[in-house]
GUKELO-197123 format. One record per residue: residue number from 1; residue in three letters; x, y, z of N, C-alpha, C, O, CB in turn. Coordinates in pm, 1 decimal, padded with zeros to 6 digits, always signed. Atoms other than C-alpha are relative to their C-alpha. Glycine has a CB too. Example, Ala and Ser with C-alpha at 12.3 -4.5 7.8 and 13.67 -1.06 7.14 Angstrom:
i,aa,npx,npy,npz,capx,capy,capz,cpx,cpy,cpz,opx,opy,opz,cbpx,cbpy,cbpz
1,ala,+00089.0,-00119.0,+00000.0,+01230.0,-00450.0,+00780.0,+00090.0,+00120.0,+00000.0,+00193.6,+00118.1,+00066.5,-00099.2,+00002.7,+00124.6 .
2,ser,-00082.0,-00119.0,-00006.0,+01367.0,-00106.0,+00714.0,-00077.0,+00109.0,+00073.0,-00026.1,+00219.8,+00089.9,+00041.4,+00046.2,-00141.5 .
% end
This chain:
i,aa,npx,npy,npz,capx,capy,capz,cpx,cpy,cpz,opx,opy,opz,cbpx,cbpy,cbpz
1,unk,+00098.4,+00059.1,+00088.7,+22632.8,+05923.1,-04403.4,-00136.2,+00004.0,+00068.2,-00158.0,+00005.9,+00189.4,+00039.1,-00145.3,-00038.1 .
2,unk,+00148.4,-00052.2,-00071.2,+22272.9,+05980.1,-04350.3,-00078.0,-00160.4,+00009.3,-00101.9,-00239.6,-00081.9,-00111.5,+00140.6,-00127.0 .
3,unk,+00103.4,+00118.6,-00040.9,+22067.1,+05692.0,-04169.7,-00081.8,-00098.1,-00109.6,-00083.0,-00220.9,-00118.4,-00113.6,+00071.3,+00079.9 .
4,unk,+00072.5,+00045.8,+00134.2,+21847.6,+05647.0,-04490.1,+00076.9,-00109.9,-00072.9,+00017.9,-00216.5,-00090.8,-00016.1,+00124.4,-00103.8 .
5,unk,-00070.0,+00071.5,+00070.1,+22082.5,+05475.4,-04664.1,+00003.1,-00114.8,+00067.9,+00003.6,-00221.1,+00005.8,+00113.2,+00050.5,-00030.8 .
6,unk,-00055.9,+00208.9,-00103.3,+22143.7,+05154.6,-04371.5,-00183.9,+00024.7,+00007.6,-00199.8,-00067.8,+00087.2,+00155.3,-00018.9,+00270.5 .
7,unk,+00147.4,+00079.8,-00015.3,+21694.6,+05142.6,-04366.6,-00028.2,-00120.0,-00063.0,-00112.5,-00203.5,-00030.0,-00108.6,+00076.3,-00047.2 .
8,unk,+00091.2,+00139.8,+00047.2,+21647.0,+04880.7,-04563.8,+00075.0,-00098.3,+00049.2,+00014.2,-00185.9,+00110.7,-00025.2,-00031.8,-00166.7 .
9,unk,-00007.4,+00117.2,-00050.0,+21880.2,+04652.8,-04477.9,+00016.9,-00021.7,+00166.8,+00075.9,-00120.5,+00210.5,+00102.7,-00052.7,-00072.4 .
10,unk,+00056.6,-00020.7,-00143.3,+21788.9,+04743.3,-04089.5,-00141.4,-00090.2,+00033.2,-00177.9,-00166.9,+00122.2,-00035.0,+00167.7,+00016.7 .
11,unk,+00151.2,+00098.3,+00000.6,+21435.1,+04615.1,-04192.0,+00008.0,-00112.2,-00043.7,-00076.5,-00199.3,-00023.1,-00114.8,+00043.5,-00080.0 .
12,unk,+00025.5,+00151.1,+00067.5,+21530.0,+04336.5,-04376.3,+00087.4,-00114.0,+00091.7,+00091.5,-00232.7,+00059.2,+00063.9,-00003.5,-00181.8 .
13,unk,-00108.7,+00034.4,-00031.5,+21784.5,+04234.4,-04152.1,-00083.2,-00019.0,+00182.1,-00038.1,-00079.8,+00279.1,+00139.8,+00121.4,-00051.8 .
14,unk,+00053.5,+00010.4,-00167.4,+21528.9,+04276.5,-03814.5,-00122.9,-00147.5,-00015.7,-00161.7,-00209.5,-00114.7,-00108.8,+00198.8,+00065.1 .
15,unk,+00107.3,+00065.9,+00030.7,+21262.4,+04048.0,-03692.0,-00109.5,-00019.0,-00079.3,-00093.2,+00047.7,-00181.4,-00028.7,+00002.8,+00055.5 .
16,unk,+00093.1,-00071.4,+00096.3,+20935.0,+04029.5,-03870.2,-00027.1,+00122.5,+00101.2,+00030.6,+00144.9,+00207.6,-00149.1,-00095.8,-00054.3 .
17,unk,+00093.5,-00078.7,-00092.0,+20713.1,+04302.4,-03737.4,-00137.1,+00076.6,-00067.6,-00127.3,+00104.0,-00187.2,+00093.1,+00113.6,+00067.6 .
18,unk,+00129.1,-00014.2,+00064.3,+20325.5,+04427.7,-03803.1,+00069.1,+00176.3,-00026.7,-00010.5,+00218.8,-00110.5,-00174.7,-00041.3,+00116.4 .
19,unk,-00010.8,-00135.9,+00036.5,+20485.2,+04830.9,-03844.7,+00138.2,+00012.7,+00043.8,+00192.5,-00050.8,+00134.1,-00106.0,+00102.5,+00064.2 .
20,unk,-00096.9,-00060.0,+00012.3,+20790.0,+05027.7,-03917.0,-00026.4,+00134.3,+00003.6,-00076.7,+00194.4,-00091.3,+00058.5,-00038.4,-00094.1 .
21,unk,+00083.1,-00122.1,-00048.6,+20719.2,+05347.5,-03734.4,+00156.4,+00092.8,-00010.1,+00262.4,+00062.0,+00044.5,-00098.3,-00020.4,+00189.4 .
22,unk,-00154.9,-00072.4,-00007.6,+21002.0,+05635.6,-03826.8,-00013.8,+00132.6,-00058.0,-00103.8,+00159.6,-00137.5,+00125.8,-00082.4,-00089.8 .
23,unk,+00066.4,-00139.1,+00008.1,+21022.3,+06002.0,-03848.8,-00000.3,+00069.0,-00153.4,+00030.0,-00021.5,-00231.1,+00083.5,+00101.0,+00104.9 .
24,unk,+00023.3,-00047.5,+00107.0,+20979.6,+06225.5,-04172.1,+00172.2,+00041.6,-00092.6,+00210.5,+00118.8,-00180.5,-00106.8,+00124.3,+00042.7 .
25,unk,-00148.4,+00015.8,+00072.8,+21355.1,+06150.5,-04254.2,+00052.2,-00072.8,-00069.7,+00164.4,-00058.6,-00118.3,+00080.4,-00007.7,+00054.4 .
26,unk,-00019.9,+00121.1,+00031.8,+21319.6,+05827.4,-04377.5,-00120.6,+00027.5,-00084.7,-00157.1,-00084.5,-00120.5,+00011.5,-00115.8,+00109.6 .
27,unk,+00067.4,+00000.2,+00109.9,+21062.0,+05930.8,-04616.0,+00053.6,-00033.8,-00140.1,+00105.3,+00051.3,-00212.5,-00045.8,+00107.4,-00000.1 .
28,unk,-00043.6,-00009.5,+00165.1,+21143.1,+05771.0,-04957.0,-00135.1,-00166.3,-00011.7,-00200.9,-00233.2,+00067.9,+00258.4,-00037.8,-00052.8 .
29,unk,+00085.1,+00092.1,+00060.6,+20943.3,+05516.4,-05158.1,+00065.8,-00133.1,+00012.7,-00000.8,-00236.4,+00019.9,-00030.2,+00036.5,-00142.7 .
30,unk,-00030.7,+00122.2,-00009.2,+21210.2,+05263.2,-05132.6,+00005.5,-00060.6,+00140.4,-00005.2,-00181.5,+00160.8,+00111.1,-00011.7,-00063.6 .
31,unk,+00042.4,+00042.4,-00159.6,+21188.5,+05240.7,-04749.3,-00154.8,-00022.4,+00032.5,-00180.9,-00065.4,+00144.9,+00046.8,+00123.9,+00105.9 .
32,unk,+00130.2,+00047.9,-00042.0,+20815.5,+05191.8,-04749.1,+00010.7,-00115.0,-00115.8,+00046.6,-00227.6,-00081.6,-00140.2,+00120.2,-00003.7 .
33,unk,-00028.9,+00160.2,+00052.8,+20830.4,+04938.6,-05026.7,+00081.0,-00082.5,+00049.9,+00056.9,-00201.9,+00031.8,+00044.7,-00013.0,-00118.6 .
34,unk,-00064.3,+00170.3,-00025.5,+21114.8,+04731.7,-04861.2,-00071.6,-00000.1,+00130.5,-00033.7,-00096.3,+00197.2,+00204.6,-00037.2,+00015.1 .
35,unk,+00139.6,+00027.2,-00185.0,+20864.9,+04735.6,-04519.2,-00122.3,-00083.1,-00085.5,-00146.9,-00203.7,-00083.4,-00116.2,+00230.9,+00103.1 .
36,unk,+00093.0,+00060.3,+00108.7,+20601.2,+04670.5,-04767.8,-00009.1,-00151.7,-00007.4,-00091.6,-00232.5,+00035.2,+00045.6,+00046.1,-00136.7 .
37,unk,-00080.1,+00143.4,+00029.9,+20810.3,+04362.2,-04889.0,-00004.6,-00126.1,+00124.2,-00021.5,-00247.2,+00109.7,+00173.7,+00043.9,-00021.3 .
38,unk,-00026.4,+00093.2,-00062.6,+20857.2,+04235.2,-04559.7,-00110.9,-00012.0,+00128.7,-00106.2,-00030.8,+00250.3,+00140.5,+00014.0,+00028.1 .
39,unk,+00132.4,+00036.2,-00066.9,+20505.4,+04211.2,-04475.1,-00054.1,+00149.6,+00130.0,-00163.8,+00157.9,+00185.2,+00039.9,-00180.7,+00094.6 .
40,unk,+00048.0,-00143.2,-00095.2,+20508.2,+04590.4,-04235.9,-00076.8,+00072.0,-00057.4,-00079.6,+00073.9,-00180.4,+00102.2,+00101.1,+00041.2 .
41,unk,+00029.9,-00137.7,+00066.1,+20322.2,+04875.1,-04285.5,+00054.9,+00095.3,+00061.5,+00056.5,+00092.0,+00184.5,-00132.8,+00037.2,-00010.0 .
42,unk,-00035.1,-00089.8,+00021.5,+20469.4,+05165.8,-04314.4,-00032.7,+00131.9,+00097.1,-00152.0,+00132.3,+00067.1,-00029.9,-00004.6,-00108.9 .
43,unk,+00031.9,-00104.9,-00092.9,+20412.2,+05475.6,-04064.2,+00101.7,+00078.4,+00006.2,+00185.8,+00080.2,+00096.1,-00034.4,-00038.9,+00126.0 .
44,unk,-00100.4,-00087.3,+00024.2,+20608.7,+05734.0,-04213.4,-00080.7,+00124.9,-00028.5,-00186.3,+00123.3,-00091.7,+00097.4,-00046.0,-00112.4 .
45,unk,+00092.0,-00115.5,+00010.9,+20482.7,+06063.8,-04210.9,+00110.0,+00074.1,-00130.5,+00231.5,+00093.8,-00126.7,-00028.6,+00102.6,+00178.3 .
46,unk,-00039.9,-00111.4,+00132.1,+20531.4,+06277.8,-04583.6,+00092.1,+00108.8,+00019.3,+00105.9,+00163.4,+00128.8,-00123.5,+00079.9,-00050.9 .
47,unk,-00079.8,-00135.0,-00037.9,+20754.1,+06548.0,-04609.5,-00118.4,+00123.5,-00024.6,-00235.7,+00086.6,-00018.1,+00156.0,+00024.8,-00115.8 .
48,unk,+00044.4,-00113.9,-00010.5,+20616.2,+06915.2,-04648.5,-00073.8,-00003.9,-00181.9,-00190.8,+00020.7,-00211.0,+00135.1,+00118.6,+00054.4 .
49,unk,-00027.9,-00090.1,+00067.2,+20700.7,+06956.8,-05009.1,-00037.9,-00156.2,-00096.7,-00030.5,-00163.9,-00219.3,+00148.2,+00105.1,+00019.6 .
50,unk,+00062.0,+00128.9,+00097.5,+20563.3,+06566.1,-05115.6,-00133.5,+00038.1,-00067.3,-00220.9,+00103.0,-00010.0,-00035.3,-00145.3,+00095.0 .
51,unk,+00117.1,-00007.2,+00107.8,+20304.4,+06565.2,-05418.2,-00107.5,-00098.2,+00095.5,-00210.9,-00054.0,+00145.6,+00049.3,-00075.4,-00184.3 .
52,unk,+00149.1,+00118.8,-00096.1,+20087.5,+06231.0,-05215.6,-00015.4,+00059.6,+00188.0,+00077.1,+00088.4,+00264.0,+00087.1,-00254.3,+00015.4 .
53,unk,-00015.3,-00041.8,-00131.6,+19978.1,+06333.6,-04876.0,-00012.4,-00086.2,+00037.0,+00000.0,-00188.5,-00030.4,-00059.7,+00083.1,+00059.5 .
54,unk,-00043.2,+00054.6,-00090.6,+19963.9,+06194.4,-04563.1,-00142.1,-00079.7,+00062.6,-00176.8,-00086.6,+00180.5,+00079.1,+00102.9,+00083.0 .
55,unk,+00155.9,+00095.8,-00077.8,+19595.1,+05960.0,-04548.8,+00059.4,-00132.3,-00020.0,+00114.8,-00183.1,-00117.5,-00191.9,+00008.4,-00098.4 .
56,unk,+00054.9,+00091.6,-00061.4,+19569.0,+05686.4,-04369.8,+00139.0,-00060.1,+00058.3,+00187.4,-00173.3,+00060.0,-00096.8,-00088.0,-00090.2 .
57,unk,-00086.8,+00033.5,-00101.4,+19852.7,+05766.0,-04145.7,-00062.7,-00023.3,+00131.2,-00149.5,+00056.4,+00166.8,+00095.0,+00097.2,+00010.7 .
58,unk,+00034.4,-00002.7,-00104.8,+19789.8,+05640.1,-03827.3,+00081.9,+00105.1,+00108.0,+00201.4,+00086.8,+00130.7,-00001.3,-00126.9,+00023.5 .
59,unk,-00084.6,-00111.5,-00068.1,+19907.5,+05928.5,-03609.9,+00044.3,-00039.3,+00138.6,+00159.1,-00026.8,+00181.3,-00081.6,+00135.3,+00011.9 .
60,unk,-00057.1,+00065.4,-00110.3,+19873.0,+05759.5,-03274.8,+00095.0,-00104.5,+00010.5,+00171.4,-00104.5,+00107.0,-00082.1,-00038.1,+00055.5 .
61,unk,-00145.4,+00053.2,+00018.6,+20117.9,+05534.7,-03347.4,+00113.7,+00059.4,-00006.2,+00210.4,+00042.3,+00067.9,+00012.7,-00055.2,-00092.8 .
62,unk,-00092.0,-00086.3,-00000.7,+20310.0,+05771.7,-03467.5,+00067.6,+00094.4,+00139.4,+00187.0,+00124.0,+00144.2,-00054.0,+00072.5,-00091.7 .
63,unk,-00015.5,-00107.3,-00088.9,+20309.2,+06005.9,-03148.8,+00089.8,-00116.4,+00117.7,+00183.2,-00074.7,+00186.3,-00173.6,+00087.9,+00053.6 .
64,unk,-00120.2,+00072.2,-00043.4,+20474.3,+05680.7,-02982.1,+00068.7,-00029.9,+00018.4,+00112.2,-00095.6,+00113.0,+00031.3,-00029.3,+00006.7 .
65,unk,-00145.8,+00011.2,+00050.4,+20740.7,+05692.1,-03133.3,+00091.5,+00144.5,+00037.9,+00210.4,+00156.8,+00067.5,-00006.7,-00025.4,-00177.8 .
66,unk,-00052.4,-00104.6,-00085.6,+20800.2,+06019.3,-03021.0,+00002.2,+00017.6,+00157.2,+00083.3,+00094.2,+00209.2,-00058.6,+00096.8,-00040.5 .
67,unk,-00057.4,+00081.2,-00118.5,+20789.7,+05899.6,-02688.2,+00086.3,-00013.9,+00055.2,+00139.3,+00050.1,+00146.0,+00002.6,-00079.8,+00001.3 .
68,unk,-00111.9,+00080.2,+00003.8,+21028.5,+05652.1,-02726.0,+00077.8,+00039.4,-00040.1,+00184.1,-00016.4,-00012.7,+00001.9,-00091.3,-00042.6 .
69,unk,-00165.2,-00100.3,+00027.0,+21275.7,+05887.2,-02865.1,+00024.7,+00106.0,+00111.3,+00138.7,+00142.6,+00139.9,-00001.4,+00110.7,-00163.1 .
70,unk,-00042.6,-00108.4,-00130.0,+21226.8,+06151.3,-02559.8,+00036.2,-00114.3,+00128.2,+00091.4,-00088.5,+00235.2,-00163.1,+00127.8,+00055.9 .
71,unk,-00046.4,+00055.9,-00129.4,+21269.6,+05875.8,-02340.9,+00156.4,-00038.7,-00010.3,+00223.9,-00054.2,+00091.5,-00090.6,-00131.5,+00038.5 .
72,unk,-00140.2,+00050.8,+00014.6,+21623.6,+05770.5,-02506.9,+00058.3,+00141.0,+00020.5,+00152.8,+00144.9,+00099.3,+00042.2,-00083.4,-00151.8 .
73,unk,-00045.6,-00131.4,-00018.8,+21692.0,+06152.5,-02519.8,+00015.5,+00017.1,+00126.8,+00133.3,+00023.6,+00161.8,-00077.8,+00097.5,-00050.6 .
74,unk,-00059.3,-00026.3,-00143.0,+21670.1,+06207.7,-02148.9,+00064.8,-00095.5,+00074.8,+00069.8,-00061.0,+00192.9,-00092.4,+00038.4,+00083.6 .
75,unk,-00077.8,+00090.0,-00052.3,+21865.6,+05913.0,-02044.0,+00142.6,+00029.6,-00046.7,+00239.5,-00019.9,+00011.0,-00048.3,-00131.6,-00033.3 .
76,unk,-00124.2,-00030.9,+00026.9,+22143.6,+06055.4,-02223.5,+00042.0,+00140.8,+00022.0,+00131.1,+00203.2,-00035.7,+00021.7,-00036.1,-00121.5 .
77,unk,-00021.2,-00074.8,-00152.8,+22143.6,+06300.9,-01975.0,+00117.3,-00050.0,+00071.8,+00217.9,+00019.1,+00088.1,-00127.3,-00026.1,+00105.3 .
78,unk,-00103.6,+00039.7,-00089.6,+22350.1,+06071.5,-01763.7,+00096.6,-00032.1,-00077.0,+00091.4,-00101.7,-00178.3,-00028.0,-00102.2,+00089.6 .
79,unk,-00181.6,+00019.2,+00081.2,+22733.2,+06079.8,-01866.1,+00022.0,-00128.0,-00027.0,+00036.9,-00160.2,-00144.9,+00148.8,+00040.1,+00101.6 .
80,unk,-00019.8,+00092.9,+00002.8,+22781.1,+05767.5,-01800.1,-00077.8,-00111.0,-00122.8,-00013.4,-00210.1,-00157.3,-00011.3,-00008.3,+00119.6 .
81,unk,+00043.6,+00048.8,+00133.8,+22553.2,+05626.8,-02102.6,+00039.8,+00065.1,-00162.6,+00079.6,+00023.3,-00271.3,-00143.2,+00009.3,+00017.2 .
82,unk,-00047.0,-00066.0,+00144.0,+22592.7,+05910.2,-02332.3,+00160.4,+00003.2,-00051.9,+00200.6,+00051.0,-00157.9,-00042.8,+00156.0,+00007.1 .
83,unk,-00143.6,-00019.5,+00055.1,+22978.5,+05866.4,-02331.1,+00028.3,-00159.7,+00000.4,+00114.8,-00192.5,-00080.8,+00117.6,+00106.8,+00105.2 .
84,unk,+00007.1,+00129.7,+00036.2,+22940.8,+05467.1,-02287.8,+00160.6,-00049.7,+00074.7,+00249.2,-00114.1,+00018.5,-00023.9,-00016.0,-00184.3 .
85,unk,-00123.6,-00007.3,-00077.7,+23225.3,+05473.5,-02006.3,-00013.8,-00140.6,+00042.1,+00093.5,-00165.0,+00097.1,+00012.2,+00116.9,+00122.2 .
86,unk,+00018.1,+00123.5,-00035.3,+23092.5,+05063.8,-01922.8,+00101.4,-00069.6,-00104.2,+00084.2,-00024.1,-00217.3,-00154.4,-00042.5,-00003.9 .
87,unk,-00068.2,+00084.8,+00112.1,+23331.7,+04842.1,-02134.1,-00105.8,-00127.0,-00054.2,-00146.5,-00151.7,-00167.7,+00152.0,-00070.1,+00068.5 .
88,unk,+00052.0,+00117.7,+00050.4,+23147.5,+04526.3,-02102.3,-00162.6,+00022.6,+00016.7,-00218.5,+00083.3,+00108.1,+00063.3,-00132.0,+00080.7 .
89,unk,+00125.3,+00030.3,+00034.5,+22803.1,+04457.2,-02225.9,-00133.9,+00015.7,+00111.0,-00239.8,+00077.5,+00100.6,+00017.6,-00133.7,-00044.6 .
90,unk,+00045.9,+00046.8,-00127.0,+22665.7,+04362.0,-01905.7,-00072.9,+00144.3,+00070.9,-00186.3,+00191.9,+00076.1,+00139.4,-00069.7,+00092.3 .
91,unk,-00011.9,-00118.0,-00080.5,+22750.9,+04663.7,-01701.3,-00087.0,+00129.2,-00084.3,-00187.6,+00176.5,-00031.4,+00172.5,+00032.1,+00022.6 .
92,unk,+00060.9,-00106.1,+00123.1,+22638.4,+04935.6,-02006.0,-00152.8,-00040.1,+00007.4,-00225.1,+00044.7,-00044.7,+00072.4,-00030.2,-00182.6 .
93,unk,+00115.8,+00074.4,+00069.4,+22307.9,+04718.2,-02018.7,-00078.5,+00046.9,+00137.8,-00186.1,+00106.0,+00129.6,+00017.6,-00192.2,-00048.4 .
94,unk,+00031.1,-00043.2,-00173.5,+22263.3,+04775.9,-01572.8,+00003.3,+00151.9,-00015.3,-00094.4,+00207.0,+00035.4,+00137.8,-00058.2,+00135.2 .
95,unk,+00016.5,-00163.1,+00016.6,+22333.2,+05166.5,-01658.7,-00086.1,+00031.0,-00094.6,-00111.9,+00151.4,-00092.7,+00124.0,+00076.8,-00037.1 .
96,unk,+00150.2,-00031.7,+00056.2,+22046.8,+05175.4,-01884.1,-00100.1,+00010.5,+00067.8,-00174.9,+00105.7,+00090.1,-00047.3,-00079.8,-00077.7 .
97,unk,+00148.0,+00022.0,-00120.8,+21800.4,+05018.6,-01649.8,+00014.5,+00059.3,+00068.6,-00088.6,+00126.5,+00063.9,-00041.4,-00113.8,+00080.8 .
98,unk,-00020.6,-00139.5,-00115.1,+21901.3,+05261.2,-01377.5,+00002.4,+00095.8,-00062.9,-00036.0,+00175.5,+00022.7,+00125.8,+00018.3,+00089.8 .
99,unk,+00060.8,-00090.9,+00018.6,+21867.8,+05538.5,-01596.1,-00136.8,+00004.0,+00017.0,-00196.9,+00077.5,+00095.5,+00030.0,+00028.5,-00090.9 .
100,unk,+00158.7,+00004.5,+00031.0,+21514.5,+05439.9,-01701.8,-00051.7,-00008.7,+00153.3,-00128.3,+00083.5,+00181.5,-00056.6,-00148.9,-00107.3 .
101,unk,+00022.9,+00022.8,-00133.3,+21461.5,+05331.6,-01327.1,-00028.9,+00162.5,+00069.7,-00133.6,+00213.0,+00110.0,+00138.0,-00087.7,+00063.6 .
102,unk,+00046.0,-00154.0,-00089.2,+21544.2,+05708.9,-01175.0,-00050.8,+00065.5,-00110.7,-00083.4,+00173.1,-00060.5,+00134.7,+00108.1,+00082.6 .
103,unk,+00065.5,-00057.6,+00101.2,+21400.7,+05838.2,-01499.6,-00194.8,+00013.9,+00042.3,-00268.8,+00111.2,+00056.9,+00045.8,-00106.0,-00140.2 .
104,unk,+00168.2,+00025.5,-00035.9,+21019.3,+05703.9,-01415.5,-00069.7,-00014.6,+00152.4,-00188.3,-00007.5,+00184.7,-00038.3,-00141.4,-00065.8 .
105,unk,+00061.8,+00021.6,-00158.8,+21033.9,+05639.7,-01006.6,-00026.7,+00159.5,+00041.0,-00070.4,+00177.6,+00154.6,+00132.1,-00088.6,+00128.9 .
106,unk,+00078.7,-00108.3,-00068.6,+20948.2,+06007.9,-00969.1,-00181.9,-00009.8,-00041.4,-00273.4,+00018.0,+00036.2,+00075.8,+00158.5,-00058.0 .
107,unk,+00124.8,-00005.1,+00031.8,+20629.5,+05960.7,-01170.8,-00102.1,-00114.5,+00054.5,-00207.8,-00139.4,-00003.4,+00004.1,+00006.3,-00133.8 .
108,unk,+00040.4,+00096.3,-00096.9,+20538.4,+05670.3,-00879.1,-00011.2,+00048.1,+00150.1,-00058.4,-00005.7,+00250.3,+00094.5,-00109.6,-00008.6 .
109,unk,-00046.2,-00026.6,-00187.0,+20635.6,+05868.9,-00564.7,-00073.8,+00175.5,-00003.4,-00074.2,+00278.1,-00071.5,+00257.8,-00000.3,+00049.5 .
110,unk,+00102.7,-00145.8,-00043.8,+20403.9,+06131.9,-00399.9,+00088.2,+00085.2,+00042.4,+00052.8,+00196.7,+00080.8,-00120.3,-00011.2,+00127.8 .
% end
């Protein structure tokens, strides 16, 4: 089943928050109206082949979010997250932070 379908009640179901930032897959009208609804704006970039374009997207926001998805992408690099070999909570939660940890201490060390 495609992601789209669990957005709204993802948003309605999370904290508040001032934006709902998500890639050009989650484009539909009823995912920016239920953000809408719950006081977000919206930072969804149009598809190709949409009639309304794409003003008064904020893009830098957007490019954030791509980011934050290459940073979950190369952490699942290490086996040990991407196959989720930790049972308890705890432990799975310590193999995150030590990814992210040797993930960014090269971009600290001369």
């Amino acid at each position: 089943m495609h992601d789209v379908s669990h957005a709204n009640s993802l948003i309605t179901h999370s904290r508040q928050s001032e934006y709902v930032v998500a890639d050009k897959g989650y484009d539909s009208e009823a995912v920016r109206k239920c953000s809408e609804n719950n006081g977000a704006i919206s930072v969804i970039p149009r598809r190709k082949n949409s009639k309304t374009g794409n003003d008064g997207m904020d893009w830098c926001l957007y490019k954030y979010r791509h980011l934050v998805e290459n940073a979950f992408a190369r952490i699942k690099h290490f086996r040990a997250i991407a196959t989720r070999y930790d049972n308890s909570e705890q432990n799975y939660a310590s193999m995150v932070n030590l990814a992210f940890a040797m993930m960014w201490l090269p971009m600290w060390v001369d």
